[in-house]
N, C-alpha and C positions, 0 to 999 in steps of 0.2 A: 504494500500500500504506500503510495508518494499521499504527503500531505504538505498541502499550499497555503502559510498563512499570510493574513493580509490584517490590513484598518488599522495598526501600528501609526504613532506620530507624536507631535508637540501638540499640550493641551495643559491648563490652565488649572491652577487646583479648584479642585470641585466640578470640574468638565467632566463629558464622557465620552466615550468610545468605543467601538463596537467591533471586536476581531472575528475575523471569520476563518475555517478551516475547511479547503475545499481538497476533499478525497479524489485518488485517480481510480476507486470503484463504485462501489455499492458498500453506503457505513450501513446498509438495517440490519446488517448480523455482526457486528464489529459490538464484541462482549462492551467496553469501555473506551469513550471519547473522553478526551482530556484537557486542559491549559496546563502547563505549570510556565514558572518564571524563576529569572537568576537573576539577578543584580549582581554588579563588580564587588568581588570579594565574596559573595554568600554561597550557597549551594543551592543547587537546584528545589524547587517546592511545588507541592501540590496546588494550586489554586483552585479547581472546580473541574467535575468530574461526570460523564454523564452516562450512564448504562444502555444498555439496546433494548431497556425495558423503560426508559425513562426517566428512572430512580438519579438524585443528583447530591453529591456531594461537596462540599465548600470548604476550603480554608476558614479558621474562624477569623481573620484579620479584613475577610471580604467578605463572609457573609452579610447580608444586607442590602449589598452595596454592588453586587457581579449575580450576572444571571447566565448561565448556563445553560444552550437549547441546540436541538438538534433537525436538521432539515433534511430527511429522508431520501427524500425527493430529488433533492438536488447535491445529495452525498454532504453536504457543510454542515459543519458544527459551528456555533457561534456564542462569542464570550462580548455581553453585555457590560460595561463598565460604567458606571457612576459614580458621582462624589469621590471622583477622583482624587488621591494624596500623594504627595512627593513619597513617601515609600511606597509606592507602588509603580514607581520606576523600574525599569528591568526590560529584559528580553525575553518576551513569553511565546514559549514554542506548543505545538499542539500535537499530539500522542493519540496515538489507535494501540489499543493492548488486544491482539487478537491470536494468542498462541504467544505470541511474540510481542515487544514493543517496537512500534513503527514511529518514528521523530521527522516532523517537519522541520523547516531551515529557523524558521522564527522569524519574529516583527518585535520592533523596540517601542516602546511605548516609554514618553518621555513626561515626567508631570512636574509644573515648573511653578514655586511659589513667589 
């Protein structure tokens, strides 16, 4: 599985932004669609998480505030972002765990106070 992200950029604290993950298959049986993100110096992290049943799970640092959904249809996963804050700076790449873990290139999303 090749996965494509995108909607990364400069945006304003409290802004939002809306990443998307577009599949080179078919995600309706793709067990677990994913965000995670890395900031300079940290390690890699879960941000939000989405099952091929629906089922969705959050970082607690974003719940609230990121929404996590999934478009069948058009193979894309898409990571809703709000109330944007400077630590939530980072390069957030997007994951298909299906037998395997499959990693997009990532999008940098920049939040600037």
């Amino acid at each position: 599985v090749q996965l494509q992200a995108s909607g990364g950029g400069l945006v304003q604290v409290g802004g939002s932004l809306r990443l998307s993950c577009a599949a080179s298959r078919s995600i309706f049986s793709i067990n677990v669609m994913g965000w995670y993100r890395q900031a300079p110096g940290k390690e890699r992290e879960l941000v939000a998480a989405i099952t091929s049943g629906g089922s969705t799970n959050y970082a607690d640092s974003v719940k609230g505030r990121f929404a996590i959904s999934r478009d069948n249809a058009k193979n894309t996963v898409y990571l809703q972002m709000n109330s944007l804050k400077p630590e939530d700076t980072a390069f957030y790449y997007c994951n298909a765990e299906h037998g395997e873990d499959y990693w997009g290139k990532g999008t940098q999303v920049t939040v600037s106070s």
